[in-house]
C-alpha positions as CSV (number, residue, x, y, z in Angstrom):
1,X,0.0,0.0,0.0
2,X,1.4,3.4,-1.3
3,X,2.0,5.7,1.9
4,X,1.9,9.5,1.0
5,X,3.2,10.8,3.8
6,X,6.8,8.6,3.8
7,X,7.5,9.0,0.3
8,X,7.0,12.9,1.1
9,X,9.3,13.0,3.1
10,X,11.6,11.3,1.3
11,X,11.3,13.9,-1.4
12,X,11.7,16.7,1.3
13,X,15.0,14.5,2.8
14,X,16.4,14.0,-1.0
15,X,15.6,17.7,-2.2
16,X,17.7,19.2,0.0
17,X,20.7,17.6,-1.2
18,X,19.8,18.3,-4.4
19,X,19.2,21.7,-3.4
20,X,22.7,22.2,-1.8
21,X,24.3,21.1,-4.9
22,X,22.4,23.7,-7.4
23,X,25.0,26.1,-6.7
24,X,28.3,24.0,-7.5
25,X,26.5,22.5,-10.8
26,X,29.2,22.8,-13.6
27,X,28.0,23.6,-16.8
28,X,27.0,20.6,-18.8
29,X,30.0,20.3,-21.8
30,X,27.6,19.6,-24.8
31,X,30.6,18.1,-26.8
32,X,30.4,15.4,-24.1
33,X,26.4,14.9,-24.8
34,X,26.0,12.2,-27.7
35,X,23.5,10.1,-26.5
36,X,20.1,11.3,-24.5
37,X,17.5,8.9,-23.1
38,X,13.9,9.9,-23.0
39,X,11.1,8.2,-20.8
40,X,7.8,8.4,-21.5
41,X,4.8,5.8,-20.6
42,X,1.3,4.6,-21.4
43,X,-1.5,3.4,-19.9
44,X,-4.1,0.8,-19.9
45,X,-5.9,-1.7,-17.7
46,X,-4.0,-1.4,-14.4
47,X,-0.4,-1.4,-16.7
48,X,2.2,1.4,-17.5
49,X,3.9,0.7,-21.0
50,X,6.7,2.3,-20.2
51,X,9.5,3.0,-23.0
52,X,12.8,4.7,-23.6
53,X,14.3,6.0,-26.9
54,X,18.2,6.6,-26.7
55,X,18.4,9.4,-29.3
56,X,22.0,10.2,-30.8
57,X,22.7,13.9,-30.9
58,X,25.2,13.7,-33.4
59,X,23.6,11.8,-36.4
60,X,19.9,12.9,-34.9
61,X,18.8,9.3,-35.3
62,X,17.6,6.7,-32.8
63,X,20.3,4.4,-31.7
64,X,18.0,1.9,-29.2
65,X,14.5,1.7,-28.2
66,X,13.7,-0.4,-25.1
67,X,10.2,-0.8,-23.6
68,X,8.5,-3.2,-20.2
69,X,5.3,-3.4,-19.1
70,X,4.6,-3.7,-15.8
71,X,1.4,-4.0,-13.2
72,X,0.8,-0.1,-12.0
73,X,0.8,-0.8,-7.8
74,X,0.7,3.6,-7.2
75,X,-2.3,6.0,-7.8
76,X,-1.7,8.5,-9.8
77,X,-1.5,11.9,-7.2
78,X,0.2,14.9,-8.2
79,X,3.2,15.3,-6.9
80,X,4.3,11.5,-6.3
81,X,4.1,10.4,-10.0
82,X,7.8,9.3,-9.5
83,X,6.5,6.4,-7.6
84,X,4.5,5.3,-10.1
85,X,6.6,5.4,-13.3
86,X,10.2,4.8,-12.0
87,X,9.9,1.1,-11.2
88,X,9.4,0.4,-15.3
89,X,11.7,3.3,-16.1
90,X,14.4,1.5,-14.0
91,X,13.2,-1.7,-15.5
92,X,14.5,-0.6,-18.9
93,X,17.2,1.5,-18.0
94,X,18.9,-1.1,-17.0
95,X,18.3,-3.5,-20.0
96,X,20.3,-0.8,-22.1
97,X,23.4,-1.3,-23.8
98,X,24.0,2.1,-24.6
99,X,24.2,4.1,-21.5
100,X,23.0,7.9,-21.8
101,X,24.6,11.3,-20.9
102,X,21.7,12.6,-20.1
103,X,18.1,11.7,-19.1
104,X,14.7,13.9,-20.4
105,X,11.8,12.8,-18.5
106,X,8.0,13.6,-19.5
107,X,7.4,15.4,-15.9
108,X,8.8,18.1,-13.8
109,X,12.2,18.8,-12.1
110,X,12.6,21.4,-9.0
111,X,9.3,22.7,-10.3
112,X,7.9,20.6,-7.9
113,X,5.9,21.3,-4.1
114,X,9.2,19.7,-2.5
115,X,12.0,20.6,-5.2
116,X,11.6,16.2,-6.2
117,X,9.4,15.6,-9.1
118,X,10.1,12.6,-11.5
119,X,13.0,14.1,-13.3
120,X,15.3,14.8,-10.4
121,X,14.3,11.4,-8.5
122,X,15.0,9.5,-12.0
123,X,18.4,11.6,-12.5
124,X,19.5,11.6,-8.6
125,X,18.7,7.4,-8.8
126,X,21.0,6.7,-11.8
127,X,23.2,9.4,-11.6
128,X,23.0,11.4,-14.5
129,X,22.1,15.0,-15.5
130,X,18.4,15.1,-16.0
131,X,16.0,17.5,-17.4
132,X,11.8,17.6,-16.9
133,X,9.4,18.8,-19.7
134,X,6.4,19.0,-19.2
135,X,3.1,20.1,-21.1
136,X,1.2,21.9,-17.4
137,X,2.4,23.7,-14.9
138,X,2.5,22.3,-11.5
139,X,4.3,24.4,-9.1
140,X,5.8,27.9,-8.8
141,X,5.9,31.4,-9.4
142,X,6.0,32.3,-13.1
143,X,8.1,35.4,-13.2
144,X,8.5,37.6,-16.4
145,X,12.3,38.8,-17.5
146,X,13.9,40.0,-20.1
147,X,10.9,38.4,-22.5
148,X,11.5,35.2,-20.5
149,X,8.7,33.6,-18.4
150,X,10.4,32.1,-15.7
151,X,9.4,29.3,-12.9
152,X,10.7,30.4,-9.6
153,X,10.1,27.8,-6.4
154,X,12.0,27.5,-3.2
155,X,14.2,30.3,-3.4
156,X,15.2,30.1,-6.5
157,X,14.6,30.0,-10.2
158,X,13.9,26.4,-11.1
159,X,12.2,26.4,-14.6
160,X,11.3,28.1,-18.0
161,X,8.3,28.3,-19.7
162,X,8.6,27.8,-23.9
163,X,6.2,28.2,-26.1
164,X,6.7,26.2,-29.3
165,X,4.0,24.7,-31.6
166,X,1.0,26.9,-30.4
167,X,1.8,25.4,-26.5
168,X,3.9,25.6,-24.0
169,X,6.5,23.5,-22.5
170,X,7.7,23.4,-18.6
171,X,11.6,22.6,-18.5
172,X,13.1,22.3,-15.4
173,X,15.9,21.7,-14.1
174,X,16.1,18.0,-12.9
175,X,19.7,17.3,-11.6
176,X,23.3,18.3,-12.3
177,X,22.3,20.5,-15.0
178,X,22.2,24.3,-15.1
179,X,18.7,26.3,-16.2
180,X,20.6,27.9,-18.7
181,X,22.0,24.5,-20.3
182,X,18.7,23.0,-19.9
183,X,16.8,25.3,-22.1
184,X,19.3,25.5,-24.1
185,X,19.3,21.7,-25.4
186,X,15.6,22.0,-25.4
187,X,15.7,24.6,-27.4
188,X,18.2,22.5,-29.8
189,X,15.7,19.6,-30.0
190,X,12.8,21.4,-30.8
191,X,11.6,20.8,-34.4
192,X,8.5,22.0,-36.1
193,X,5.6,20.9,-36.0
194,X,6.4,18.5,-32.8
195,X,5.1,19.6,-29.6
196,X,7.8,17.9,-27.9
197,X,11.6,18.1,-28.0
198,X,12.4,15.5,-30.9
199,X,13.4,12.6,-28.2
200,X,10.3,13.4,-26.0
201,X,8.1,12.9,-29.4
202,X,9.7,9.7,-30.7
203,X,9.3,8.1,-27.1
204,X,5.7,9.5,-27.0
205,X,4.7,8.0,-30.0
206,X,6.6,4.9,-29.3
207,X,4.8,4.5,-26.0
208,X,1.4,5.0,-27.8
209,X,2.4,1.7,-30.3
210,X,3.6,-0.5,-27.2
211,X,0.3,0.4,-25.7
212,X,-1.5,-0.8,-28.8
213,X,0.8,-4.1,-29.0
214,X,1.5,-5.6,-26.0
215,X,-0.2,-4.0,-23.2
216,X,-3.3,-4.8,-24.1
């Protein structure tokens, strides 16, 4: 049975670290970022088809798709949705042969009620530099600068809104990644007429056939 209350305040305990760290974050070195995992998941009756799509920066084409599906055991409640999609996102990260540089998760980062949505859980529990996109807003203060719509939550600035495609897209900053390197590889995987930064919309799409497939 899923307890609420612990796994908050296991976020709170985890957050601060994460927290402490934001400071000393060295900027990501984007010559050293060839291969990006994105996570994404379907779902249908009582399963999450969860997949990942390892997308090469270089040649901009896929280089391995893995997928799992697995019996859902947590609600969905705002604010925990870690809980519910990391056991099959864990599940296939570890059935990868090619290990990524960084991880893009459908879900908020720091722009989260205790600074530990899906995207810095995922990142802190594998140990890479993660980033969260997603398609609402969940928590913070949206500040306007400089033409920039900004996400500001526990103290600091967390997140930026972009619009691209006629909607808008939350990035945050998951862990051991900078705001500013964040957006900008966002921005770099952005293509037109996708809602979704290119590896976020292959992995959506790819969740939507393993749905159809298998996890029926």
């Amino acid at each position: 049975m899923f307890n609420a209350e612990k796994a908050a305040k296991l976020q709170n305990l985890l957050s601060r670290r994460v927290l402490e760290e934001l400071d000393h974050t060295p900027p990501l070195d984007f010559n050293k970022i060839k291969y990006i995992a994105a996570f994404d998941s379907s779902y249908t009756g009582g399963k999450q088809c969860a997949v990942a799509i390892v997308y090469d920066l270089g040649s901009r084409m896929i280089a391995e798709k893995k997928h799992c599906a697995v019996r859902v055991n947590v609600p969905y409640i705002p604010g925990f949705l870690a809980f519910r999609e990391i056991p099959g996102y864990m599940r296939i990260y570890e059935k990868l042969s090619i290990k990524p540089d960084l991880i893009l998760i459908d879900g908020h980062g720091l722009a989260h009620p205790r600074a530990f949505g899906i995207a810095t859980h995922f990142g802190l529990v594998v140990g890479k530099p993660s980033i969260g996109v997603a398609k609402h807003h969940l928590y913070g203060e949206i500040i306007e600068n400089n033409h920039r719509r900004l996400i500001s939550a526990h103290g600091v600035i967390v997140g930026e809104i972009l619009e691209h495609s006629n909607s808008e897209l939350y990035v945050s900053i998951g862990y051991k990644v900078r705001l500013e390197d964040a957006v900008k590889l966002i921005k770099n995987l952005l293509v037109e007429n996708k809602k979704l930064p290119i590896p976020l919309q292959l992995a959506d799409e790819y969740s939507k056939i393993i749905k159809n497939k298998y996890c029926k």
